[in-house]
N, C-alpha and C positions, 0 to 999 in steps of 0.2 A: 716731542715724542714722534719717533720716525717708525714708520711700521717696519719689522724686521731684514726682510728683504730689501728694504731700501737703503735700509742702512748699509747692509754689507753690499749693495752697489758703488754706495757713496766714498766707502772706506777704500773699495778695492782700488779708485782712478785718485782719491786723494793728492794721492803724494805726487803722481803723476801728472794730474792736466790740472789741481784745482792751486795748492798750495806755491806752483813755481810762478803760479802770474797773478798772485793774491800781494799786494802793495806793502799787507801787515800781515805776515802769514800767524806772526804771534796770536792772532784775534780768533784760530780756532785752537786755542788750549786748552779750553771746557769745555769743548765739543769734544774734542779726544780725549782726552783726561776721565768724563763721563763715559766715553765708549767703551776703554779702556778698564775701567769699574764696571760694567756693565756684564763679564765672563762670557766664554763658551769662543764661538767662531768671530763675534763680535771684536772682544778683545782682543783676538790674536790679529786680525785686519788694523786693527789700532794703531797696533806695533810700527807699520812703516810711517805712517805720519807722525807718531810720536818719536822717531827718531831720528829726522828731520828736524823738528823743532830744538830736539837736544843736544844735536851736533852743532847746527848750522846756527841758532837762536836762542842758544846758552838757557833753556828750558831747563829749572832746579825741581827733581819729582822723588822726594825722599824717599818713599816706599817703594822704588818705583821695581828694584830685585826682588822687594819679597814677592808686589804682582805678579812678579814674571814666573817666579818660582810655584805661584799658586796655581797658574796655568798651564802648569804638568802635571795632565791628570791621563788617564787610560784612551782617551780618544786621540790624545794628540800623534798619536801614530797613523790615525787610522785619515782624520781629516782632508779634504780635499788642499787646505792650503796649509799641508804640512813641509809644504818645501820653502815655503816663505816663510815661515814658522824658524825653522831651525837656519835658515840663512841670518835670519836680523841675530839670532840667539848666538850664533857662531859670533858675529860682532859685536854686541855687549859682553862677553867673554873672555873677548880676544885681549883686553889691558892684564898687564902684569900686576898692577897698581890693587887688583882685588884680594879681599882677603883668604886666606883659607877655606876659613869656612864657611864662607861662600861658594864658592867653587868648587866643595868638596861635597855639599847638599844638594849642588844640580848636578853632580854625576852619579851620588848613592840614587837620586830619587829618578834619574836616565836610565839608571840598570835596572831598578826594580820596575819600572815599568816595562823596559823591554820583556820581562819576563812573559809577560802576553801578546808581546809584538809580532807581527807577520814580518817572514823573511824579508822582504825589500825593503821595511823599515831599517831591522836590526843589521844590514849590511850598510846603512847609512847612518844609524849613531854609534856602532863600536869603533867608526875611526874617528867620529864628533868626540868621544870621551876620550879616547888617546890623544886625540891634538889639546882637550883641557891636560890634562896629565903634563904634555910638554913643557906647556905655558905656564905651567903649576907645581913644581917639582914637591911641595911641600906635601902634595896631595897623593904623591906616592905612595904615604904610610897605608892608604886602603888597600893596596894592592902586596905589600912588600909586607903587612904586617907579621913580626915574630910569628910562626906556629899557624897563623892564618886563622880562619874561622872554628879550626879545631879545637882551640881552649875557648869558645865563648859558648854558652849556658843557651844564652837566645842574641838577639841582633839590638845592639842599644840602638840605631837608629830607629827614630819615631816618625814614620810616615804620615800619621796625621797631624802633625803641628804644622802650622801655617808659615811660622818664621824659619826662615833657614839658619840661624843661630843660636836656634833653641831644638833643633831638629838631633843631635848629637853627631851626627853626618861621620867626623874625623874620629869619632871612636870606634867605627866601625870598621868593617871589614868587606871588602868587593865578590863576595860570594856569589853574587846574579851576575856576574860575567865568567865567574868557572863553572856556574851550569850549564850556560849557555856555550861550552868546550865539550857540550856533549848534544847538542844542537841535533836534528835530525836531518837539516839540510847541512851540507859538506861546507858550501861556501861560510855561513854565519860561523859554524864550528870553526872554520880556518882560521877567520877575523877575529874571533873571540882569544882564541890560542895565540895572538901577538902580544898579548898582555906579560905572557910567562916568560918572553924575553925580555931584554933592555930597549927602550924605546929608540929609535934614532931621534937626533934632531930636527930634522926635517920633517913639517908637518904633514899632514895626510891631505889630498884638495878633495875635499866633498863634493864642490860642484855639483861633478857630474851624478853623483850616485844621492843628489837631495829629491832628480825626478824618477827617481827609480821603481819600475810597477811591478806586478807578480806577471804581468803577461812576458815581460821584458825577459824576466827571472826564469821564464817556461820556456821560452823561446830559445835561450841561450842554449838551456838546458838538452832539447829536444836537436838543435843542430850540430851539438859537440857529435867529435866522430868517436865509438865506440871502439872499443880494444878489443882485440879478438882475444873470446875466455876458451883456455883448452878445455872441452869436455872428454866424459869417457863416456862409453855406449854399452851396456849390459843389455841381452837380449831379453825379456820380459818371458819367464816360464809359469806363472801364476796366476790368479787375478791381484796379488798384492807383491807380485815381484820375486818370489819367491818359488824355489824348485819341489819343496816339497810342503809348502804349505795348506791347511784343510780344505780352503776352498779351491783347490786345485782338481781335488775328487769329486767337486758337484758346479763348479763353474767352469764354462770354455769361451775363449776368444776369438772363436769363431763367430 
């Protein structure tokens, strides 16, 4: 039993300084395995050591997508190591060899959570869901469905089931990315609106936009150069603008 912050020390240089020059690196699989089990910032630190072991060291972890699926909860947008977070997620993703619905449960349960995401998040997973989309053709029917969310009564996806094959995911419909088409910040609105065309083939590179911050997003914002807006100029005859209005007889702008 490691005290909390030690652990997520421990986790963070893993993969980096301890596992490349460990003789049996197989010898910490229930150390991770446990960490991993363990939820919250813990488990997501996990992630890079335990994918390691299951590239590199043929590591067999059956559950190993529904954990990962369980670990898309409300914070993980918000998380400090949400850009290593969605980097490992982009690469267990990335086989074509996955099933439907699979891959149709972590992009219902990606949208519905973006619905309380901070812009710099949701400018970082609505090109994360397009590039599953690519790699996913099947997964299209959430987006393309007949009539859309308009003939459904309420939404069969079940956000609180743990399994993602019991979740309904593919009978649904992608309704949390056409609200977010009405987004209040311009740029998310933009990204979300790529949806209503045909996708290219060419994926989207996230990279850049996994360390993306709200100052980053202010800053942009604040140095774009402004358009010049025509105005018109009416001379002010009143106290409420107007020439013959009441308080024009008992107030002056003097």
């Amino acid at each position: 039993q490691l005290p909390t912050g030690l652990y997520k020390k421990v986790l963070v240089i893993l993969h980096d300084c301890i596992l490349p020059y460990m003789n049996e690196p197989t010898l910490m699989i229930d150390f991770l395995t446990v960490a991993y089990g363990i939820g919250g910032a813990i488990s997501l630190l996990a992630l890079n050591g335990l994918f390691i072991l299951i590239h590199q060291h043929n590591l067999e972890y059956p559950d190993f997508y529904k954990k990962l699926y369980s670990l898309l909860d409300p914070s993980i947008y918000h998380v400090k190591y949400r850009a290593r977070f969605f980097h490992l997620a982009d690469l267990f993703l990335s086989s074509s060899h996955l099933p439907a619905y699979l891959v149709a449960a972590f992009i219902k349960r990606l949208s519905r959570l973006a619905l309380t995401a901070p812009p710099a998040a949701l400018l970082m997973v609505i090109p994360f869901i397009c590039n599953l989309f690519r790699r996913h053709p099947a997964c299209k029917v959430l987006v393309h469905r007949p009539n859309g969310p308009e003939d459904m009564s309420e939404d069969p996806y079940i956000m609180e089931e743990e399994s993602p094959s019991e979740s309904r995911a593919l009978e649904s419909s992608l309704w949390e990315i056409r609200a977010l088409q009405n987004h209040y910040h311009p740029d998310v609105a933009k990204a979300a609106a790529v949806l209503n065309q045909s996708l290219s083939e060419i994926e989207d590179d996230i990279s850049g936009l996994l360390e993306l911050s709200a100052y980053e997003l202010f800053d942009k914002e604040v140095k774009k150069k402004a358009a010049d807006v025509p105005l018109e100029f009416e001379q002010i005859r009143g106290l409420f603008g107007k020439k013959n209005d009441i308080f024009a007889g008992h107030f002056s702008l003097d």
